[in-house]
N, C-alpha and C positions, 0 to 999 in steps of 0.2 A: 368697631371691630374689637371683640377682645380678645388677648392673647396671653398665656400664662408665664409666670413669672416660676425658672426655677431654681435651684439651691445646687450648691455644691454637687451636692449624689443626681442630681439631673433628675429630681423630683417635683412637682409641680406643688407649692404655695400657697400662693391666690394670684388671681389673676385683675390684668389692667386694661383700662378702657383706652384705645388710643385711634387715630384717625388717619397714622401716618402710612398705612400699608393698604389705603383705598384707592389710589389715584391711578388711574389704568395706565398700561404702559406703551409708552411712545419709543420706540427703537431710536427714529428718526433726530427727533430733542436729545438724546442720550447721546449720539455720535456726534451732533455737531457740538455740545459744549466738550464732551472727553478731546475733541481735536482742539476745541478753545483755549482751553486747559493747558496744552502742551507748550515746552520751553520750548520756542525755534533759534535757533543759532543763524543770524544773518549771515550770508556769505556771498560772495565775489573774488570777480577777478579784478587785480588789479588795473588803477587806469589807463595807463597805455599798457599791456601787457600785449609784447606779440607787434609792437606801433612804434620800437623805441629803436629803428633802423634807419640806417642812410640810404633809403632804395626809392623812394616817392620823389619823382619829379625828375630825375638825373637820368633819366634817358628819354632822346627825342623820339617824336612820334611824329616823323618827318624821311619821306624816300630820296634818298641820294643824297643824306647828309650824312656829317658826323657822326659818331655816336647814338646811331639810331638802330632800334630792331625793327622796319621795317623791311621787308622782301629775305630778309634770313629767315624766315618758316619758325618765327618765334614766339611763343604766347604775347598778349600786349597786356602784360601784370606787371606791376613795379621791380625794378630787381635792385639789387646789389653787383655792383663790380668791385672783383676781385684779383684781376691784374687785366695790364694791357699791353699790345706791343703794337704800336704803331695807328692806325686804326682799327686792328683787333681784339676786343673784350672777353675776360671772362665773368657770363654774369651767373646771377642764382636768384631766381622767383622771392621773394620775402611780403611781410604785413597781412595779405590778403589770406583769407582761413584757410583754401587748398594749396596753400606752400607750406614747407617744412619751419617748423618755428613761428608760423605765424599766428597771426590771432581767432580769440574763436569766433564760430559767426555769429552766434546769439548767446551770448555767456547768462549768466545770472546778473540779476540788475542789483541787488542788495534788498529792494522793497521787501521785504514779510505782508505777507497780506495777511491777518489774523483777524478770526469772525469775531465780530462785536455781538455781545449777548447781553439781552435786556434782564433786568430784577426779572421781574414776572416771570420769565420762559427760565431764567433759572431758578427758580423756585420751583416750576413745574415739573425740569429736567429733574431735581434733586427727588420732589415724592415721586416720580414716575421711578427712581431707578431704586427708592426702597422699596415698592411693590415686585422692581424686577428682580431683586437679590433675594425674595422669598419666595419666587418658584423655583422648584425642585426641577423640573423642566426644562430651565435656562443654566440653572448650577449645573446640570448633566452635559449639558452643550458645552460647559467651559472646561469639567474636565474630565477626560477621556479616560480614565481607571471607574470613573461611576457611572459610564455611561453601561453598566448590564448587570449594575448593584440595585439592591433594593433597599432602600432609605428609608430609614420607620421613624425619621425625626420631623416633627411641622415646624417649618422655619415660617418668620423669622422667631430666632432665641433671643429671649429676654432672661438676664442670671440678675440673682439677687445682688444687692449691692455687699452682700457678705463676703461672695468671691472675692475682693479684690484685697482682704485684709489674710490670704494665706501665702504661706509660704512658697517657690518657686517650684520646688517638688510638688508640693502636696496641689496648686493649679495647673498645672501640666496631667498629672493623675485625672482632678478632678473634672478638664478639659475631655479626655479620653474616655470617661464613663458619660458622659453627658452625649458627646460623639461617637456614638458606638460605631463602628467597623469604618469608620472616615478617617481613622490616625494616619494612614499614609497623607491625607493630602491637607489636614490642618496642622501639622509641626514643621517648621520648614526642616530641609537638607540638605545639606551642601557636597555637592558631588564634583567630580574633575570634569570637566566640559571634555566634548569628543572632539578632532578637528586640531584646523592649525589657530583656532582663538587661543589656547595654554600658552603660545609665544607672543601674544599680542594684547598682552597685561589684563586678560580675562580665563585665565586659568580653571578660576571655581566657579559654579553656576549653584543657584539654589529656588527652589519653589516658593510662593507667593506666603501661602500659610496661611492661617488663619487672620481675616479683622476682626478685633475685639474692639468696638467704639465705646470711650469713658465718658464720665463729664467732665465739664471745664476745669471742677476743683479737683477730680480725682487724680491722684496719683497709682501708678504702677508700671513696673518694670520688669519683664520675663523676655527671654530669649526663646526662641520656637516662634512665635507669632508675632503679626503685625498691629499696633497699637496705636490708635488716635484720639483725639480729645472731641468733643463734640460739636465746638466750634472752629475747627480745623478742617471737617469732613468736607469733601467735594465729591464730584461724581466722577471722576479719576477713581479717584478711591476705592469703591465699588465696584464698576463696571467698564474699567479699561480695557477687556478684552473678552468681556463677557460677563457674567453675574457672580462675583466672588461671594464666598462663604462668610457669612458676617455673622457676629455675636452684639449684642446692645447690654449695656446697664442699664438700670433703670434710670437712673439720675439721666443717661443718655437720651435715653427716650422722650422725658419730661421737656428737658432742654431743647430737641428737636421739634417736640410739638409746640411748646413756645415760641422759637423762632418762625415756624412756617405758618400757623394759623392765628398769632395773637396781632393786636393793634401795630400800626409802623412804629419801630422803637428806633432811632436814630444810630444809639451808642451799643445798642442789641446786635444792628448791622453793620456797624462800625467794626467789631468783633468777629463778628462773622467772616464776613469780608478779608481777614489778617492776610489767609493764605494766599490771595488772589495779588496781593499788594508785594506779596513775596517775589513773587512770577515776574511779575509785573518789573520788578527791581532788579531779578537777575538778566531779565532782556535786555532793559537797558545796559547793564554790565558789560553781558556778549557787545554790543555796539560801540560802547567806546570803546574795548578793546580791541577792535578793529580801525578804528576811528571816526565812528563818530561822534562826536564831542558835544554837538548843539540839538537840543531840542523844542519844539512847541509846543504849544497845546494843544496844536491842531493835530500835530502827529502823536499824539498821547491820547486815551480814553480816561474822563471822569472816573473818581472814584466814590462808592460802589457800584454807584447805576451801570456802568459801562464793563467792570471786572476787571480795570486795568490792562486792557492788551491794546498796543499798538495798531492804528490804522494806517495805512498804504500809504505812502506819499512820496510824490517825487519832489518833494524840496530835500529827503533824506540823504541822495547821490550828490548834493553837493557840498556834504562835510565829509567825503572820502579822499584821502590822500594817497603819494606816491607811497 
């Protein structure tokens, strides 16, 4: 496939042979790694939460005795008493989930169940979702101000590697003549959110913007748009909620086609793999913060073949504390 390389003024160059925008698109591969992807925050209730009462067992279940609620017309649930006069109680239902204060009936257990995704199917997921990020088609689906515009640009864009050495004005400019009548939705803005979120420490809300993907060596730093390195990129990235508007370097491209079509490079994918080791780190985090402390390797995924997420296990509810 080749696809043209352009310069600053959004003029076409020469153009490059590349292979990364052939691979047909699987929706299906694209949603379950983007859910893969995601940080989950373990949570629970605590362990006796709703269990920590003096009501189980303290009354008899016996007619014509003591302290018993039988023939009183009274539920037969654990209760609590709270005075007596003689052999008169007063009790109160507790523990069992249809009483006040008590516990739930099926809480959350802690386990995260989080899909394991093989190399291969992500590598798949990855060229399927740069084929999907350069239909015009699916960009129109994600956003609703260009869904009755007409778009005279063939994505995906390839910029010369010249952009990256201008100034902060002069690539924001340069950005807008390249993008012609798309400046609302590749600059981001930062607007006052509507609602009661303003008191609930999310006040400002702002838009997606533009992804500009660099290479690993490149540097650059502008405000308005989203910026990643090319061995950082995931399909998050991309295609979180539909097909974002992406930009490539060329050194980008090169590096992409490298990683996906050349020989197994060990320390290639080593590299690659950073961000997933990231994820991978902050779960664990979420977990001992709650406490749990211990882990295996049975409840851990290899790294990179497995992407580092967490599989299921019930040995993990027994490093949870009061």
């Amino acid at each position: 496939m080749k696809l043209a390389i352009l310069n600053k003024e959004g003029k076409k160059i020469k153009e490059i042979q590349t292979k990364l925008f052939e691979e047909p698109i699987r929706e299906d591969i694209i949603r379950k790694v983007v859910e893969a992807e995601r940080i989950w925050h373990p949570y629970s209730t605590k362990l006796y939460a709703g269990m920590n009462r003096s009501a189980s067992g303290k009354v008899r279940h016996k007619r014509h005795s003591w302290k018993s609620d039988r023939g009183r017309g009274m539920s037969r649930i654990p209760k609590k008493a709270f005075w007596r006069r003689g052999t008169q109680f007063s009790w109160e239902g507790a523990i069992v989930p249809s009483t006040r204060g008590g516990r739930r009936a099926h809480p959350p257990k802690l386990a995260v169940n989080l899909k394991k995704i093989n190399k291969k199917e992500y590598k798949k997921a990855l060229l399927s979702t740069l084929t999907y990020i350069s239909s015009l088609d699916e960009i129109k689906k994600k956003y609703a101000s260009l869904k009755d515009k007409e778009i005279n640009i063939k994505m995906p864009l390839i910029l010369d590697n010249e952009i990256l050495s201008l100034k902060a004005k002069e690539f924001i400019e340069s950005l807008k003549k390249i993008f012609n009548g798309l400046n609302d939705v590749i600059i981001q803005k930062k607007t006052v959110r509507a609602g009661k979120g303003k008191m609930r420490g999310r006040k400002y809300k702002k838009n997606a913007g533009l992804l500009f993907v660099i290479g690993k060596n490149e540097k650059i730093k502008f405000k308005g748009i989203g910026i990643i390195k090319s061995d950082e990129l995931t399909v998050s990235d991309l295609a979180e909620n539909g097909a974002r508007i992406t930009a490539f370097s060329e050194n980008a491209v090169q590096e992409l086609e490298n990683f996906l079509f050349s020989k197994k490079d060990k320390t290639n994918e080593n590299v690659r793999y950073k961000k997933e080791n990231k994820i991978q780190k902050k779960s664990k985090e979420n977990f001992e913060r709650i406490g749990v402390s211990k882990f295996s390797k049975k409840n851990f995924a290899k790294f990179p073949s497995e992407i580092g997420f967490m599989q299921s296990s019930p040995k993990i509810n027994k490093g949870v504390k009061n």
